[in-house]
C-alpha positions as CSV (number, residue, x, y, z in Angstrom):
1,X,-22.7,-141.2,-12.2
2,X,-20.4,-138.0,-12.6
3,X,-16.7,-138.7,-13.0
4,X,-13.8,-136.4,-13.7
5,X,-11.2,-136.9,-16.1
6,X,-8.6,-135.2,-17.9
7,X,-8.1,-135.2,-22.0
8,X,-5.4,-132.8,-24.1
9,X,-6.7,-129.6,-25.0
10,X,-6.5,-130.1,-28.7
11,X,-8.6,-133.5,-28.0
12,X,-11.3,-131.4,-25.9
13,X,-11.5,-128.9,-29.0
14,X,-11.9,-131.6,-31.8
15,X,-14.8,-132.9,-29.9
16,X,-16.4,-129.6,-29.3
17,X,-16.3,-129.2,-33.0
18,X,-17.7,-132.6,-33.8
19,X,-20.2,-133.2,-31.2
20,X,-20.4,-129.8,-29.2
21,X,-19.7,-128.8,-25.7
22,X,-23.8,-130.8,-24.8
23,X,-22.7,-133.7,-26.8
24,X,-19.5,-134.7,-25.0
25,X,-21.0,-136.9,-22.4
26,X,-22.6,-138.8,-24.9
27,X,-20.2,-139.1,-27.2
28,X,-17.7,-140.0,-24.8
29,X,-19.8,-142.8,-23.0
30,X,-20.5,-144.2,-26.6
31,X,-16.4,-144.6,-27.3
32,X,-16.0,-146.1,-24.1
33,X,-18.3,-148.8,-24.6
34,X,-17.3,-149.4,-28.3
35,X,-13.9,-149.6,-26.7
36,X,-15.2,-152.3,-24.0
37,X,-16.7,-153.7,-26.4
38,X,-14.1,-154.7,-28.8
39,X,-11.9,-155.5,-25.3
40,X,-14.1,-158.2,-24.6
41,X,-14.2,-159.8,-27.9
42,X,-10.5,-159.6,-28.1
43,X,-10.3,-161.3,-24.7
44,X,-12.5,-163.9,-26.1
45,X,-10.3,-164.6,-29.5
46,X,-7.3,-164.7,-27.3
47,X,-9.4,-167.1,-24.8
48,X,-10.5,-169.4,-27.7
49,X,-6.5,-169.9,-29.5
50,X,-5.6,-173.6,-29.2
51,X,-9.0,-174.9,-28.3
52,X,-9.1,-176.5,-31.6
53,X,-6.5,-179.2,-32.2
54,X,-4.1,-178.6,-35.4
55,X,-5.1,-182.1,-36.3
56,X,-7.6,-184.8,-36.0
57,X,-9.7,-183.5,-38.2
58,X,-11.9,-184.9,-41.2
59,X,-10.9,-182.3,-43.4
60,X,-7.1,-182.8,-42.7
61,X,-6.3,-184.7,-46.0
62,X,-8.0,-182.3,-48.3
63,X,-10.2,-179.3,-47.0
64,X,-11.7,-178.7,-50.2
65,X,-13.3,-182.0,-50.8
66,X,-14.3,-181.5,-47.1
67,X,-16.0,-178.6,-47.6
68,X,-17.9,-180.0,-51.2
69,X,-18.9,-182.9,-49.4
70,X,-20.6,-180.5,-46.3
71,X,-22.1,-178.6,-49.2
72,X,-23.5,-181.7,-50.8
73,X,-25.0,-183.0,-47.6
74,X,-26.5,-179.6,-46.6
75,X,-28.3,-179.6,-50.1
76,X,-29.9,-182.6,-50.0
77,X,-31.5,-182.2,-46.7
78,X,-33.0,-179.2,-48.1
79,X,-33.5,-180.3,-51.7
């Protein structure tokens, strides 16, 4: 699909010296969809905040132990 757009002069020149007049496209469609990209995950982060409660947990009173007793458990089932 061809669409038109408008970017700065200087920007224009920078990438005609990084990626060449032939390369623009390309480069251009790659941004965009790093750009997307990283929109959607951010969506999803934002999304996500508060869907775990601040308490309630089992590793409320002391995360640490928690975390050595999860280790524990997970080598033994290997061991």
């Amino acid at each position: 699909m061809r669409l038109h757009i408008t970017l700065e002069d200087e920007l224009v020149r920078e990438l005609d010296r990084r990626v060449g007049r032939r390369g623009r496209s390309s480069f251009i469609a790659a941004a965009a969809r790093r750009a997307l990209d990283e929109e959607r995950r951010w969506e999803l982060i934002e999304g996500s905040l508060g869907a775990i409660a601040d308490s309630g947990h089992a590793w409320d009173q002391d995360a640490a132990s928690w975390v050595r007793e999860q280790r524990r458990a997970d080598a033994e089932r290997v061991g």
